[in-house]
DODREN-309887 format. One record per residue (C-alpha): chain; y, z, x. Coordinates in steps of 0.1 Angstrom, whole numbers, always signed. Layout:
BEGIN
A; Y; Z; X $
...
//
This chain:
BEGIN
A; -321; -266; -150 $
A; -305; -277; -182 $
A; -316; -251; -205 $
A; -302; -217; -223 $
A; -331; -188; -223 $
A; -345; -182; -255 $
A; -322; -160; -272 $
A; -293; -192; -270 $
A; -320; -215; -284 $
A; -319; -226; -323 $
A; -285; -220; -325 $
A; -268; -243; -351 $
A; -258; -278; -338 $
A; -227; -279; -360 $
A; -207; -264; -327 $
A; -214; -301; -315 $
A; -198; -315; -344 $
A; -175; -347; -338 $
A; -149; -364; -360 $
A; -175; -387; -373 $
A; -196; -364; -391 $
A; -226; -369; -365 $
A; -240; -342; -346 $
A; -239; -345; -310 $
A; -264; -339; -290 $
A; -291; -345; -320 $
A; -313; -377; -318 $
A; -327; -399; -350 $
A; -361; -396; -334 $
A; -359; -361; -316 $
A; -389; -340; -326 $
A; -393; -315; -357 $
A; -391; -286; -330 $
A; -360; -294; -315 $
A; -340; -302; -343 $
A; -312; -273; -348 $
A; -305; -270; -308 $
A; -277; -288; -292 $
A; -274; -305; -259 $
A; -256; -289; -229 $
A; -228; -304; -212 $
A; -239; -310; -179 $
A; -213; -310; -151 $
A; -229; -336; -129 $
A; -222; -363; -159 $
A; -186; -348; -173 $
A; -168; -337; -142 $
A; -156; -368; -119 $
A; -159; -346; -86 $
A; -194; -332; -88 $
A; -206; -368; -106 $
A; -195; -382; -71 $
A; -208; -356; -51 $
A; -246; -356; -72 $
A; -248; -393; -54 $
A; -261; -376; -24 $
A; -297; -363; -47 $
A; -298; -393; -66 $
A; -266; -395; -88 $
A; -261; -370; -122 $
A; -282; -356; -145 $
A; -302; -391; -163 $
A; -292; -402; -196 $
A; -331; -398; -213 $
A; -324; -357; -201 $
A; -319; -338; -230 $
A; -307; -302; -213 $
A; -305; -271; -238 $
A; -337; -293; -258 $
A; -361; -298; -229 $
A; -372; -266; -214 $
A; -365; -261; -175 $
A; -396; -239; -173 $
A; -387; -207; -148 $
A; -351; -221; -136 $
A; -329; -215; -168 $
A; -292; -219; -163 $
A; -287; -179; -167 $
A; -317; -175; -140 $
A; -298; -200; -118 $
A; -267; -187; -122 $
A; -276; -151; -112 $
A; -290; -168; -82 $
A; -262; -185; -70 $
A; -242; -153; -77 $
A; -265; -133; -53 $
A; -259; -156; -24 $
A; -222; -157; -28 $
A; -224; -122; -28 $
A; -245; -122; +5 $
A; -221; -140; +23 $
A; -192; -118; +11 $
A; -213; -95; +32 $
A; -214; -116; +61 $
A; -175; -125; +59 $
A; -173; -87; +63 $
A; -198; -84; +92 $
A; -175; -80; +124 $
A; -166; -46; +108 $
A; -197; -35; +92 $
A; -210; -40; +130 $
A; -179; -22; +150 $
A; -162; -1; +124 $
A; -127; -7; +103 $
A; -102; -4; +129 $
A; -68; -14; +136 $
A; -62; -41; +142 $
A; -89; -54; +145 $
A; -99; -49; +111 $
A; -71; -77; +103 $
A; -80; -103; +128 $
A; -114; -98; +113 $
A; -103; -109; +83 $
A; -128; -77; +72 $
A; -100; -52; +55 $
A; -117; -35; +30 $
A; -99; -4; +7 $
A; -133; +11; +5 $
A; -132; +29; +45 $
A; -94; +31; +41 $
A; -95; +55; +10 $
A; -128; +71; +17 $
A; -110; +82; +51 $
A; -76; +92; +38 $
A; -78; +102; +2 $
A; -101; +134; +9 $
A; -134; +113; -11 $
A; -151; +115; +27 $
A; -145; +158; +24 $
A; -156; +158; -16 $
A; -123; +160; -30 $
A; -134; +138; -64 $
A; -99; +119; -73 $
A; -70; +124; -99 $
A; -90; +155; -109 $
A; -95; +167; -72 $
A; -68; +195; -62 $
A; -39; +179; -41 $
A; -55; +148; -50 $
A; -32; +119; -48 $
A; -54; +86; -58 $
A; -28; +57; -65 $
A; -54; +38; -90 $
A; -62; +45; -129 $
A; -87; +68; -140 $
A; -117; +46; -142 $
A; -112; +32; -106 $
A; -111; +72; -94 $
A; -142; +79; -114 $
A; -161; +47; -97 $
A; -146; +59; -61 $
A; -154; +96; -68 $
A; -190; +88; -80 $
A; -199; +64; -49 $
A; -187; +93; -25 $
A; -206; +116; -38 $
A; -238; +94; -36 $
A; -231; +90; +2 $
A; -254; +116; +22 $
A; -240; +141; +46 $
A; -206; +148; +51 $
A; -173; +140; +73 $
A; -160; +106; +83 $
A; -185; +94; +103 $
A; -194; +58; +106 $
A; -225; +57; +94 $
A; -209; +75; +61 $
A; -180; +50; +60 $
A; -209; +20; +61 $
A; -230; +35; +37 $
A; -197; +38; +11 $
A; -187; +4; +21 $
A; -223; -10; +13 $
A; -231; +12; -19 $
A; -194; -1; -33 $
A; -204; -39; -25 $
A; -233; -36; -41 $
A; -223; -26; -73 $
A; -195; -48; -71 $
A; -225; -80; -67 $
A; -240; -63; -98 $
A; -208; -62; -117 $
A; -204; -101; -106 $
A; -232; -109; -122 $
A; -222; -96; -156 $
A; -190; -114; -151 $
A; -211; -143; -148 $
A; -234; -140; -177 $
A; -202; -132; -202 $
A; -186; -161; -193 $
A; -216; -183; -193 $
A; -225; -166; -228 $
A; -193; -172; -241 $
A; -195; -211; -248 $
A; -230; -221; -257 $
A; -229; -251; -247 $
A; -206; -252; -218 $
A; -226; -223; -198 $
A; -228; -242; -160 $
A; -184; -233; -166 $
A; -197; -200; -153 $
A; -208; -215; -122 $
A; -172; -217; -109 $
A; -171; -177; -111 $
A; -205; -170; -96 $
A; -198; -197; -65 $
A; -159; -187; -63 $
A; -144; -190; -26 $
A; -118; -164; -38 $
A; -144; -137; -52 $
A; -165; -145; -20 $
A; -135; -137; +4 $
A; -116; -109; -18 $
A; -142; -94; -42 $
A; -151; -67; -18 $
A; -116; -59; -9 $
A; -113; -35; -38 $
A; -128; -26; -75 $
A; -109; -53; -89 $
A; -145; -67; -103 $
A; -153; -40; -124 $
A; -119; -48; -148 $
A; -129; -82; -143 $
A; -162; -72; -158 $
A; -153; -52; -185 $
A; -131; -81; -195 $
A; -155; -105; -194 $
A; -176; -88; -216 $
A; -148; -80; -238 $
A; -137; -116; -244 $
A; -174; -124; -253 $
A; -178; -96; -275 $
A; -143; -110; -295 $
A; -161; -143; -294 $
A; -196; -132; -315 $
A; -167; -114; -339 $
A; -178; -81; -330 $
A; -141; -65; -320 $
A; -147; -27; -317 $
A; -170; -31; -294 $
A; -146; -58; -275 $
A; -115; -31; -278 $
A; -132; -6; -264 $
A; -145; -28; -237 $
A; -107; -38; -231 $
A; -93; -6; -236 $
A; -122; +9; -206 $
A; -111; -23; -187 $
A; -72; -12; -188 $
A; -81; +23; -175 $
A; -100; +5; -149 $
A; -68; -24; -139 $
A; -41; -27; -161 $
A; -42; -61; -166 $
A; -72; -62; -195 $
A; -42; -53; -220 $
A; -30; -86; -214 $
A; -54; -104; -238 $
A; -41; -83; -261 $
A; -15; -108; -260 $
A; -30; -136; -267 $
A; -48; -122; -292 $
A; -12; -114; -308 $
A; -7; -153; -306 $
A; -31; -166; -322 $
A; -31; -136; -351 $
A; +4; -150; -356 $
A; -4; -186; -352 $
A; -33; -183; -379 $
A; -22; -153; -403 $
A; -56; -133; -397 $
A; -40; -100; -382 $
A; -68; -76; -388 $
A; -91; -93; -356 $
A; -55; -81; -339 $
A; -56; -45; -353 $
A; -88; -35; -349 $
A; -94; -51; -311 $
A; -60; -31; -303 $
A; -68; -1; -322 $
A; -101; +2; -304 $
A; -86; -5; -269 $
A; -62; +21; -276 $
A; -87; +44; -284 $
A; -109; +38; -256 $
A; -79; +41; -229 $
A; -71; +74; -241 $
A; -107; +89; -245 $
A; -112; +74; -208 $
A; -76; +91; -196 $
A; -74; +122; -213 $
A; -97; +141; -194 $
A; -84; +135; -162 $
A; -52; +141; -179 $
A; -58; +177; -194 $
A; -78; +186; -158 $
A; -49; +179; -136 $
A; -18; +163; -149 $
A; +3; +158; -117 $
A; -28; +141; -105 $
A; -36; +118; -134 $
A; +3; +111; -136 $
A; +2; +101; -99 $
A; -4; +65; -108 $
A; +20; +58; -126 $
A; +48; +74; -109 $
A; +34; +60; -78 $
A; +31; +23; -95 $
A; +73; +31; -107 $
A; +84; +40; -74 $
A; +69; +14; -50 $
A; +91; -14; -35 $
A; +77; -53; -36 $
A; +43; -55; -19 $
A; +31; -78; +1 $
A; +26; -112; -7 $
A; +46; -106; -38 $
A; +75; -138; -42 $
A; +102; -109; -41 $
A; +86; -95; -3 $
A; +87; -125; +9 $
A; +125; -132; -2 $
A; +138; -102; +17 $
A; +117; -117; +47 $
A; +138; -146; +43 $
A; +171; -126; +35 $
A; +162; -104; +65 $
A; +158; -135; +89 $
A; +189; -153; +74 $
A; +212; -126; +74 $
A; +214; -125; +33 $
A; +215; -94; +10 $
A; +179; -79; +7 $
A; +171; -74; -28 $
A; +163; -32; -37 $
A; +136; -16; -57 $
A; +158; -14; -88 $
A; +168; -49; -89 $
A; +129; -60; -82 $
A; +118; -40; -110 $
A; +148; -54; -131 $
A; +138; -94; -119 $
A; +99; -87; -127 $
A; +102; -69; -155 $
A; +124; -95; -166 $
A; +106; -129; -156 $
A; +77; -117; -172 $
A; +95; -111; -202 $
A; +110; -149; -203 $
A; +76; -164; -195 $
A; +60; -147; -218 $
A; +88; -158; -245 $
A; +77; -191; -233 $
A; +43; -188; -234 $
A; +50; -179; -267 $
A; +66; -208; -282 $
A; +41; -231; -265 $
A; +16; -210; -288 $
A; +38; -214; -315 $
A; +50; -252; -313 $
A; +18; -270; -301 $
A; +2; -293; -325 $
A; -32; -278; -326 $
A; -36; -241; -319 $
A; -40; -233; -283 $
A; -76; -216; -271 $
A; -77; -173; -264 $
A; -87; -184; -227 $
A; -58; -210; -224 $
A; -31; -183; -237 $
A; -50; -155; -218 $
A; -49; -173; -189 $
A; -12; -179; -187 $
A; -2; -144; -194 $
A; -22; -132; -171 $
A; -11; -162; -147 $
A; +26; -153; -152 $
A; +21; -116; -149 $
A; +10; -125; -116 $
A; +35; -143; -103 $
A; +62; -123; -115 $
A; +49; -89; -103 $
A; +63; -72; -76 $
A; +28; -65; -62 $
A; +5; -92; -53 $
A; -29; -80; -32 $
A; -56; -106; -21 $
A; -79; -93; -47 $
A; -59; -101; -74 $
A; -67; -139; -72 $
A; -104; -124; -90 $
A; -84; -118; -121 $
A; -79; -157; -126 $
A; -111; -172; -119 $
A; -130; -164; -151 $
A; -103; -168; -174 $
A; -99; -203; -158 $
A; -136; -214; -164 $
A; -126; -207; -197 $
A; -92; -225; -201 $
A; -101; -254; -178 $
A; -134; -260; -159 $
A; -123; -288; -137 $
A; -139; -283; -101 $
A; -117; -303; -83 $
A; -80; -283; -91 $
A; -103; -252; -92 $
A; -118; -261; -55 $
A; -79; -270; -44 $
A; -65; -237; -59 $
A; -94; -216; -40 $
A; -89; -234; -7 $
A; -48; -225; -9 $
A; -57; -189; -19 $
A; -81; -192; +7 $
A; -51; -195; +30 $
A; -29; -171; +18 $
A; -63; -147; +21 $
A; -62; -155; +58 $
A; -29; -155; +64 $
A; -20; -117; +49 $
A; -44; -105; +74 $
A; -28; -121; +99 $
A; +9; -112; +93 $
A; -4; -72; +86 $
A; -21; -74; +123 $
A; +14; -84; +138 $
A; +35; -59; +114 $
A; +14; -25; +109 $
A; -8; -31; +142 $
A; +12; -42; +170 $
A; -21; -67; +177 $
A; -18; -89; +205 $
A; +2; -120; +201 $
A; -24; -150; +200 $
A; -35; -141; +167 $
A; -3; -131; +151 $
A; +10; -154; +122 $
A; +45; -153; +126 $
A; +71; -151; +90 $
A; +81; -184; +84 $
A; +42; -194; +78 $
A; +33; -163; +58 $
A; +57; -171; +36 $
A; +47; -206; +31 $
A; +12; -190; +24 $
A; +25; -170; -1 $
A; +47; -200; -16 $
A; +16; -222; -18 $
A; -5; -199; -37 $
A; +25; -195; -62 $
A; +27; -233; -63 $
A; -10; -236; -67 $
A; -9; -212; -97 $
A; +26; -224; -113 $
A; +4; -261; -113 $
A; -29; -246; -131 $
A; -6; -232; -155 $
A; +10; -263; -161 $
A; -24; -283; -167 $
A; -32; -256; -191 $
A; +2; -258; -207 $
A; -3; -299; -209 $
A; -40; -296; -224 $
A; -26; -272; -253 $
A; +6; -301; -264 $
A; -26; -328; -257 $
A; -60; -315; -268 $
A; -77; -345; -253 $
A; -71; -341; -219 $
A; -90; -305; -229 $
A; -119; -300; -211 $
A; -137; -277; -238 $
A; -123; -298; -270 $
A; -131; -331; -256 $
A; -167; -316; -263 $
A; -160; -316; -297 $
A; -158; -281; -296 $
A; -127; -264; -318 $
A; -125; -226; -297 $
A; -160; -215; -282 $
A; -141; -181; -275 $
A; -123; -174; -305 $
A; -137; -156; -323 $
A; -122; -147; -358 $
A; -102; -177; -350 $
A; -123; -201; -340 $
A; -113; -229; -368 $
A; -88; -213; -383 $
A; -60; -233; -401 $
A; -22; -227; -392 $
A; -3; -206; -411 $
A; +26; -201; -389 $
A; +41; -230; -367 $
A; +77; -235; -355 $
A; +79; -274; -359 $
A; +100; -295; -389 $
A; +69; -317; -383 $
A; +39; -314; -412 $
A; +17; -291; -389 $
A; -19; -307; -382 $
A; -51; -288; -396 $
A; -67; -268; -371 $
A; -97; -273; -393 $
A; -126; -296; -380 $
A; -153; -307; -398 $
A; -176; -273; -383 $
A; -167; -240; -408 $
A; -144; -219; -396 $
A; -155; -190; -379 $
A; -177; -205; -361 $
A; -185; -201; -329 $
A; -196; -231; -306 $
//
């Protein structure tokens, strides 16, 4: 179970490089045949929490184990991975089972814990009668273009016609199962990504919070598209990851985000063209993807937007659950035009910060650590915050820092929040019966803790770019598996009096480990 399929074999060993000119991972006496592959990093023997929980089959991986050399025979990591993937995916099914059974009903839909936007929209948005959205006459589909073309599609591939329930369970199903397919590609990117780090991409394919929320909404297919984005960036080849951003962005806005990071590290290392031509590209593909819907029925295609300008703070969202507090304590409620003005504005500040960590850390930060952030602090600053959107973080956190025990702790609080929303909507759109109400006050502890949880992950990041040993990925001896045009690259822009270190290590730059 230690191995990379075929096409990830031979791959040079200088991504295992260290400081002392050896190559990990190679042996004095290893054969002829294996010479040129690199050992794995193996979770049981580098993370402290599963090396204590492996003591149960007989302790971690042994140290005469060479995985990524010895072939696993049938059970590669890839083959494993899809595996595990599929069962999470099954019992995203099952959480959903109460309403696949009896239908999604208020509100018992809530104290289900089953709410899924599938049978809402397909119900009220006119997909059920054939009206295709955005492009759809009267349509009014608050989601960008790609998300309408995904819901439009699936309706149409539902037999019959009406709202009936079998209809509604046969949208539901045909939408989680692309969504499991579009999990697995998430998956494979990420474990693709970093050679020799793939079992990272376990955390996404076993996540609690893509087990619980992944079938809430299309979230997964942005994630998707990003995912393969990122890897695409990583093998160098950035048209292909533009466009795969840009269709990402007309999918969920938040894809553009990278963009970001990839701005960093342009500036951090002086190699701007990987910047314009990723950008260039995702600008290219956002428009080809929107201006369709966009020359069939403007009011439509505008719809979004205006609809994402307008709206007040959403749920779970830290500036909903200060008017619940304001409300309860008498203070003054804060209005749509000062929420706009305080997330627009946040989000502008951290990102100012995030930029002068980029900018002022001794060795350049990683495109999943920055990523990560930006898309962290977009998230918390936002003045909408649905249970879905915890999907967003969970790959670019295998990336930026595959530790299971703060990952396992952060799923288990969003795990919590998850609950919890359900339970505060029964009470406040459903009039449900008392005894499973969540009263205020603990909603918006939930909501607090999942900010807390997410402030603290972006904190560890933050500490493991200022101290590259605590790193998960560059303890490794790896410089930046996901890089890209930048993996190795020297600085040629740092704000510090100090004599800025070389980001060089002794593997070429460009490479990609």
């Amino acid at each position: 179970m230690g191995s990379l399929p075929v096409p990830f074999r031979g791959l040079p060993v200088a991504c295992g490089a260290r400081g002392d000119g050896k190559l990990e991972g190679m042996q004095e006496n290893q054969p002829p045949e294996h010479r040129g592959r690199s050992r794995l990093v193996v979770p049981s023997r580098s993370d402290v929490l599963l090396r204590n929980f492996t003591e149960v089959i007989g302790g971690p991986l042994g140290s005469r184990s060479a995985p990524g050399i010895v072939s696993p025979g049938i059970f590669t990591v890839e083959r494993v991975l899809i595996i595990l993937t599929v069962l999470a995916a099954l019992i995203g099914i099952l959480v959903k089972g109460y309403c696949r059974a009896n239908g999604w009903e208020s509100p018992t839909q809530f104290y289900a814990t089953c709410y899924s936007d599938f049978p809402e929209l397909f119900r009220n948005r006119g997909l059920a009668d054939g009206t295709f959205p955005v492009v759809g006459p009267g349509s009014q589909f608050e989601y960008p273009v790609l998300t309408a073309l995904i819901a439009g599609v699936t309706a149409w591939l539902v037999p019959g016609s009406g709202t009936s329930d079998e209809r509604i369970l046969g949208y539901f199903d045909l939408n989680v199962t692309l969504v499991a397919a579009v999990t697995v590609v998430t998956v494979l990117a990420t474990a693709r990504m970093t050679v020799r780090r793939p079992w990272d991409a376990a955390m996404v394919a076993l996540a609690p919070g893509i087990v619980l929320a992944g079938t809430i909404n299309w979230d997964m297919w942005a994630v998707a598209l990003l995912a393969l984005g990122m890897y695409f960036f990583s093998r160098q080849r950035l048209v292909l990851a533009g466009v795969l951003i840009g269709l990402g962005a007309a999918t969920k806005f938040y894809p553009l985000l990278v963009l970001g990071a990839i701005f960093l590290l342009a500036l951090r290392t002086g190699r701007f063209r990987p910047l314009l031509v990723t950008a260039g590209a995702a600008a290219a593909a956002w428009l080809a993807a929107n201006f369709p819907f966009a020359a069939a029925n403007p009011a439509g295609w505008i719809y979004f937007f205006q609809f994402s300008a307008d709206r007040d703070a959403g749920y779970s969202s830290p500036w909903f659950a200060y008017n619940l507090v304001a409300n309860r304590l008498r203070w003054a409620e804060l209005g749509p035009a000062a929420v706009d003005l305080l997330s627009v504005g946040l989000f502008v500040l951290a990102c100012a910060a995030i930029a002068a960590v980029a900018l002022t850390a001794p060795r350049r930060p990683r495109l999943a650590q920055l990523a990560f952030l930006i898309v962290a602090a977009f998230i918390l600053t936002g003045k909408v915050y649905s249970p879905q959107f915890v999907v967003w973080l969970i790959p670019l956190l295998a990336l930026a820092r595959p530790r299971w025990r703060e990952f396992l702790i952060w799923q288990g609080i969003e795990g919590l929040h998850w609950a919890a929303v359900w339970m505060y909507l029964g009470q406040v759109t459903s009039a449900g019966s008392s005894q499973h109400n969540l009263d205020m006050p603990y909603y918006v502890l939930a909501v607090a803790a999942h900010m807390v949880a997410v402030g603290y992950l972006m904190l560890r990041v933050t500490w493991d770019i200022y101290n590259p040993d605590y790193d998960p990925i560059r303890r490794h001896h790896l410089d930046d598996p996901h890089g890209g045009p930048f993996a190795g690259a020297p600085d040629w822009f740092r704000l510090s009096r100090r004599r800025p270190s070389s980001s060089l290590l002794p593997w070429k730059a460009g490479s990609n480990a």
